[in-house]
N, C-alpha and C positions, 0 to 999 in steps of 0.2 A: 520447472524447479524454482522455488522461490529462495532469492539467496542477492547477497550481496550486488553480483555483479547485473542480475536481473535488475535489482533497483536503478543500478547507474543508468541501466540502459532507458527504464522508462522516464529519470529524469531530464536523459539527455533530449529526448522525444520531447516533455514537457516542455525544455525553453525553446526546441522548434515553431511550438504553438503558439508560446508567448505571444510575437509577435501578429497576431491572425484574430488575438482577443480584444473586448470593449475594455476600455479603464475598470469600466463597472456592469453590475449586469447580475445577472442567476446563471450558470454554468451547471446543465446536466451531463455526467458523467456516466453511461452506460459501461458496462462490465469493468469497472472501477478497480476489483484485483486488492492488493494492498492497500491502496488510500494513496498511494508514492503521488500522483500524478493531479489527486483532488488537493494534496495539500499545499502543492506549489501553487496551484488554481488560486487557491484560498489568502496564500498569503501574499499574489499580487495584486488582492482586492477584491475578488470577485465571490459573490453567494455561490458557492458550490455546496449540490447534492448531487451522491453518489447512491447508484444502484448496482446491485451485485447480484445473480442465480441464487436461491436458498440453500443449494449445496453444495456453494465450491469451495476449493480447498482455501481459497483468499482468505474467508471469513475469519478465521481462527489469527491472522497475522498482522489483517488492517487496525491502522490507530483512529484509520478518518470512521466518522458516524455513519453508516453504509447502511442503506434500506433493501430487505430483502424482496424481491420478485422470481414472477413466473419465466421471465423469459418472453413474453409474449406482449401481457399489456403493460403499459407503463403505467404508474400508480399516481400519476397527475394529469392535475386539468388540463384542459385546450388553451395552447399559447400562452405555457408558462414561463418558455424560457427565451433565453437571448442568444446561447450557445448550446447546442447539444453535441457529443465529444464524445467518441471512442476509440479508442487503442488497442489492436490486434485485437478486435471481438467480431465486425462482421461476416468473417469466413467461419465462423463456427455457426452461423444462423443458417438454419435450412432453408426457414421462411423468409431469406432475407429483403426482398420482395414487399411484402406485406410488412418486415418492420421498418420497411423505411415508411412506410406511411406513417407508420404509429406513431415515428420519430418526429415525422413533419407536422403531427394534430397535436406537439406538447409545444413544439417549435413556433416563435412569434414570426407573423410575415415576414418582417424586417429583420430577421435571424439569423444565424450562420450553424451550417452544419459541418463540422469538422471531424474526418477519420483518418486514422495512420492505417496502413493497411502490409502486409508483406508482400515482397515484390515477386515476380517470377525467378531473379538471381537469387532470394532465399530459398524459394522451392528447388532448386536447383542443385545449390551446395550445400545442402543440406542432405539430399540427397546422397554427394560426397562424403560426407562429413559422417553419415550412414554405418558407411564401412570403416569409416575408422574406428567409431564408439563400436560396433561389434566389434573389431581385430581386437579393442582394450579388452571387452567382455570377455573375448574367449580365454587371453592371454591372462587375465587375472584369473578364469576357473581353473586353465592347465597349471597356475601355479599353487593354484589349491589344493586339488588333485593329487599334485606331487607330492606335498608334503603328507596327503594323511594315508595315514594305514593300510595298506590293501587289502587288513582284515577287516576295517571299518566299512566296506566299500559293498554294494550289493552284489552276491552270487552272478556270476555268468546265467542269464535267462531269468533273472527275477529283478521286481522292482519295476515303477515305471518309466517307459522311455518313450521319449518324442515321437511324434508319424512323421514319416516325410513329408506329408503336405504340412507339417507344422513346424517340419526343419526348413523348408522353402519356403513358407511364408515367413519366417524370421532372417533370411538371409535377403527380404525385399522391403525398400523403404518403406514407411505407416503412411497413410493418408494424415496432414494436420486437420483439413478442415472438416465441414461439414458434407460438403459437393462432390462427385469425382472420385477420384485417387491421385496417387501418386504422379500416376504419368498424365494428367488430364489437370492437374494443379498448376503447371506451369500457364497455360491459358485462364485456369479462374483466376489466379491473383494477379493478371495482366491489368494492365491502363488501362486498352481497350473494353476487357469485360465487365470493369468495375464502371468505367464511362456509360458504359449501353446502361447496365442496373441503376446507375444516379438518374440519364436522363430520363429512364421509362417511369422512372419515381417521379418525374414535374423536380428535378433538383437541378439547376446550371452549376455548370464546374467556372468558380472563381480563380481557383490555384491550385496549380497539380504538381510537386515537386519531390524530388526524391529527398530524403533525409541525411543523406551522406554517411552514413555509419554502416560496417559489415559484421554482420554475423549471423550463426545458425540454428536450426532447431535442437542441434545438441551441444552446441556451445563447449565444443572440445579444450578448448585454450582460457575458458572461463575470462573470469580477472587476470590472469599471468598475461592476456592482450590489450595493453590499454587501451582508452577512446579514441586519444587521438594514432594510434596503430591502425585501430579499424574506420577512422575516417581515412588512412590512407590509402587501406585496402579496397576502400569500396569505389576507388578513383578506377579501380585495376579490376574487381571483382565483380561491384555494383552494389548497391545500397539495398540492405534487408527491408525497408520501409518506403513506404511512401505516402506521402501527406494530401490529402484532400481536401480542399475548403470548396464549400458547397452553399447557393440562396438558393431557394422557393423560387419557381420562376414565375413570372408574375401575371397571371392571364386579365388581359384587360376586358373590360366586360363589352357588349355590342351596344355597336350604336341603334 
């Protein structure tokens, strides 16, 4: 859902990274979203291009200049950038594998590869957080319900109605990413399974840190939860994010 309290979240993401950037530089922003995150980039000095999917629902809300892609290749030359940067986008790649190469042939040797990524405590309470937005859902149809007509209402035996395996699958959490499901997500968005994927990529992990802030895929308490609420949440909870900063490791040629 894009909305207010989304932005707060990716800025607050953004001055996590601050610190992890060159003064100066070209800064590629992979699945870019809004623009929130290219334009803090931009206005602590740095060349940002942002790339976005041709069809996501971002496009229609970003202010930043956002280039549209496949998804696959990236639409620049080899060793263009100084930083390549994504937020919550590598768990929706299948190939993710294969884009981290693609990331690394637009990436300068001397480069930094940096990702925020969700943690396993997001896949978790969110999970939680599941049954509550359905207990809202139901609670606000039964109040529907009530109020309208029972002559509005369709005949006993007519009309469509759910399967049970479509009433069960609605009472089980969604998969977010691409990998897995539900119950098999707590291990992909782990440290460890994101470290095995960096290093089999040729990427050494520089800095691996949580981001401090809580919250979930359904974002139940919206904004009415400040930041600093959920930074003190995630002391107790854990932190929905986590920060990756990543170099090219460097193979030295044979003697």
């Amino acid at each position: 859902m894009i909305n207010d309290h989304l932005r707060q979240i990716r800025e607050f993401e953004a001055e996590a990274v601050l610190p992890w950037l060159p003064s100066q530089g070209r800064l590629l922003e992979i699945g870019a979203g809004a623009g929130w995150q290219a334009s803090r980039f931009a206005k602590a000095g740095l060349e940002v291009f942002a790339i976005e999917l041709t069809n996501s629902e971002y496009l229609a809300h970003t202010k930043f200049p956002t280039i549209r892609y496949d998804g696959r290749a990236i639409p620049f030359a080899d060793a263009s950038f100084d930083v390549v940067y994504s937020s919550n986008v590598l768990e929706h790649v299948s190939h993710v594998e294969a884009f981290q190469k693609e990331m690394l042939r637009v990436l300068r040797p001397t480069g930094r590869m940096i990702h925020v990524l969700p943690t396993t405590a997001w896949r978790l309470a969110t999970d939680v957080t599941h049954y509550i937005s359905a207990a809202r859902r139901l609670f606000l149809r039964a109040k529907r319900l009530a109020t309208t007509s029972r002559r509005a209402l369709p005949q006993a035996g007519t009309g469509p109605s759910a399967r049970p395996t479509s009433r069960l699958r609605a009472l089980l959490p969604s998969r977010h990413g691409e990998i897995g499901n539900w119950i098999t997500e707590p291990y992909y968005f782990s440290r460890m399974r994101w470290e095995g994927v960096f290093s089999k990529s040729g990427l050494a992990i520089e800095a691996c840190h949580s981001l401090g802030l809580f919250y979930t895929g359904y974002s139940v308490a919206d904004a009415r939860l400040s930041l600093v609420a959920r930074q003190r949440l995630s002391r107790v909870l854990g932190s929905a994010c986590r920060l990756f900063v990543l170099r090219p490791v460097t193979v030295l040629p044979l003697s």
